[in-house]
C-alpha positions as a Python dict, from the first residue, in 0.01 Angstrom:
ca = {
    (1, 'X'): (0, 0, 0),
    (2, 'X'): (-355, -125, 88),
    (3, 'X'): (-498, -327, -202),
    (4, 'X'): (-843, -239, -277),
    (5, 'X'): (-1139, -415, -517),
    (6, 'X'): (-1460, -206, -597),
    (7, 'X'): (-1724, -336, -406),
    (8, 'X'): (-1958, -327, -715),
    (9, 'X'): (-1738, -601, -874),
    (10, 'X'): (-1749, -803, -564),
    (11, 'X'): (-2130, -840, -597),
    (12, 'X'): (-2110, -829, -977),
    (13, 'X'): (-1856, -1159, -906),
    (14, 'X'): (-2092, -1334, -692),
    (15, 'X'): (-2395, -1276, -855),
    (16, 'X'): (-2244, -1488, -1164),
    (17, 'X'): (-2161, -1693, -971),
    (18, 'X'): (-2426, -1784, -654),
    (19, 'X'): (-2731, -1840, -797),
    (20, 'X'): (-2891, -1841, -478),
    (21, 'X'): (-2734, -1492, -407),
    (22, 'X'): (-2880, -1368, -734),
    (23, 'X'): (-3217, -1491, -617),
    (24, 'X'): (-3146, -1367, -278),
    (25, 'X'): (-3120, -968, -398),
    (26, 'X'): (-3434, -986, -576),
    (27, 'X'): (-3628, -1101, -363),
    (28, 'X'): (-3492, -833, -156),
    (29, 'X'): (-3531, -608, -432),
    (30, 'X'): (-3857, -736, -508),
    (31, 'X'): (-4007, -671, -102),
    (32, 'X'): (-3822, -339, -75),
    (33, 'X'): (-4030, -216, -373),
    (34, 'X'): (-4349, -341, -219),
    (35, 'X'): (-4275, -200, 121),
    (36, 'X'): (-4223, 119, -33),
    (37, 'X'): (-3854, 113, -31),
    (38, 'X'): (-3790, 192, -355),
    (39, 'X'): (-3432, 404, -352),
    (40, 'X'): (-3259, 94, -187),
    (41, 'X'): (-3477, -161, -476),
    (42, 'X'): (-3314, 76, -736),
    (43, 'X'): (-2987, 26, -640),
    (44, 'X'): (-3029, -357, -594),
    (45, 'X'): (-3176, -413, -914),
    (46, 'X'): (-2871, -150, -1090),
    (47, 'X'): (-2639, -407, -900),
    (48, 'X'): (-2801, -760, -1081),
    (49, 'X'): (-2813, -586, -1316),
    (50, 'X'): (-2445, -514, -1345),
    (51, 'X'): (-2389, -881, -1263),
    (52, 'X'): (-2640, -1058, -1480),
    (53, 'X'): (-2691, -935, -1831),
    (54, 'X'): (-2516, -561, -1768),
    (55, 'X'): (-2709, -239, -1920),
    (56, 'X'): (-2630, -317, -2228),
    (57, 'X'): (-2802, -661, -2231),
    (58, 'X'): (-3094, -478, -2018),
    (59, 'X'): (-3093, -182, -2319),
    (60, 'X'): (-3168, -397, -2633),
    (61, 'X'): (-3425, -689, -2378),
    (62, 'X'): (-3620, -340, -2271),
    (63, 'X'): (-3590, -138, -2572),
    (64, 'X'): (-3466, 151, -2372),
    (65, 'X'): (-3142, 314, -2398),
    (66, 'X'): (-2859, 207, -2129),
    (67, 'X'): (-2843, 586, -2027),
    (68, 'X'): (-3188, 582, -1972),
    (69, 'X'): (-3137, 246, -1769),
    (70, 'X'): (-2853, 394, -1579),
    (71, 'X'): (-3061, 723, -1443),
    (72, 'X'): (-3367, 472, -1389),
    (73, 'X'): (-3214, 249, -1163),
    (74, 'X'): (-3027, 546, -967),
    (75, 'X'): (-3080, 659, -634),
    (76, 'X'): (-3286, 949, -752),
    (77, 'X'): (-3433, 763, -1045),
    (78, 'X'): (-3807, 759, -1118),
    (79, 'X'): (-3921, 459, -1372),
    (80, 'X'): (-4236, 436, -1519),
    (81, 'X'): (-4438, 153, -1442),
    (82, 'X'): (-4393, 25, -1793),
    (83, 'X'): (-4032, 39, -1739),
    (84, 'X'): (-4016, -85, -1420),
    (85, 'X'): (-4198, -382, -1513),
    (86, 'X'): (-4028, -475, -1759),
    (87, 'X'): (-3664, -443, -1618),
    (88, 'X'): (-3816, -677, -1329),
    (89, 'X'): (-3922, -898, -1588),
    (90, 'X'): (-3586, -960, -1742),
    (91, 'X'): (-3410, -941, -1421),
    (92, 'X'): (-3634, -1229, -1284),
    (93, 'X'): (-3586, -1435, -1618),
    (94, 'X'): (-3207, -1413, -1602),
    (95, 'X'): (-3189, -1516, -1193),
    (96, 'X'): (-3440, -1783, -1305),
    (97, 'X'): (-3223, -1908, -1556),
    (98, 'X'): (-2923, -1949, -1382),
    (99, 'X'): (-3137, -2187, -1098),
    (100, 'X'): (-3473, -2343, -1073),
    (101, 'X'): (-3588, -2202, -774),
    (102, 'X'): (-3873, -1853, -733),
    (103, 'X'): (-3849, -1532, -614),
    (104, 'X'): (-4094, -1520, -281),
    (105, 'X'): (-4221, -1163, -140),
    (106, 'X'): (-4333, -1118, 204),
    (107, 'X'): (-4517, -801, 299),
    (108, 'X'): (-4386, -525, 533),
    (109, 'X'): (-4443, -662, 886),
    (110, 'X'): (-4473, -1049, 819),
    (111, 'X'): (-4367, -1244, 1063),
    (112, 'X'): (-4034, -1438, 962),
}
């Protein structure tokens, strides 16, 4: 019998309990959005946001229903800016809480 574990949980796990991580897949999230890869930044931002405050959390921070949430921050999602900003806004506050350090962005093409 091969013993699995989602792999959502795994992240979900480490996320609560890496801080660094957590800061690690925004700032990911954060530079795939400004290089224009927004599909994969959806998906990273629906995963802290599984592992940091969950949709429900995100629902009554944003004022927007978890549903709503849920399709937003789907592969085929399309947020409005409003909404965009401010899931980014309580995403960042809730990595930021859990360390002291800031989310950096480097533009496409930067030399590492």
């Amino acid at each position: 019998m091969v013993l699995t574990v989602d792999y959502r949980e795994t992240i979900a796990k480490r996320i609560q309990s890496d801080p660094a991580f957590a800061r690690a897949l925004l700032d990911e999230a954060t530079t795939m959005f400004v290089n224009g890869e927004t599909e994969a930044a959806r998906l990273l931002m629906r995963d802290l946001t599984h592992g940091l405050i969950g949709f429900e959390g995100l629902a009554k921070a944003t004022g927007t229903p978890p549903k709503s949430l849920h399709r937003m921050l789907s592969a085929g999602g399309n947020p409005g800016m409003d909404a965009l900003g401010a899931i980014f806004s309580q995403l960042a506050r809730a990595v930021l809480h859990s360390s002291s350090a800031s989310v950096h962005v480097e533009p496409a093409g930067a030399p590492a």
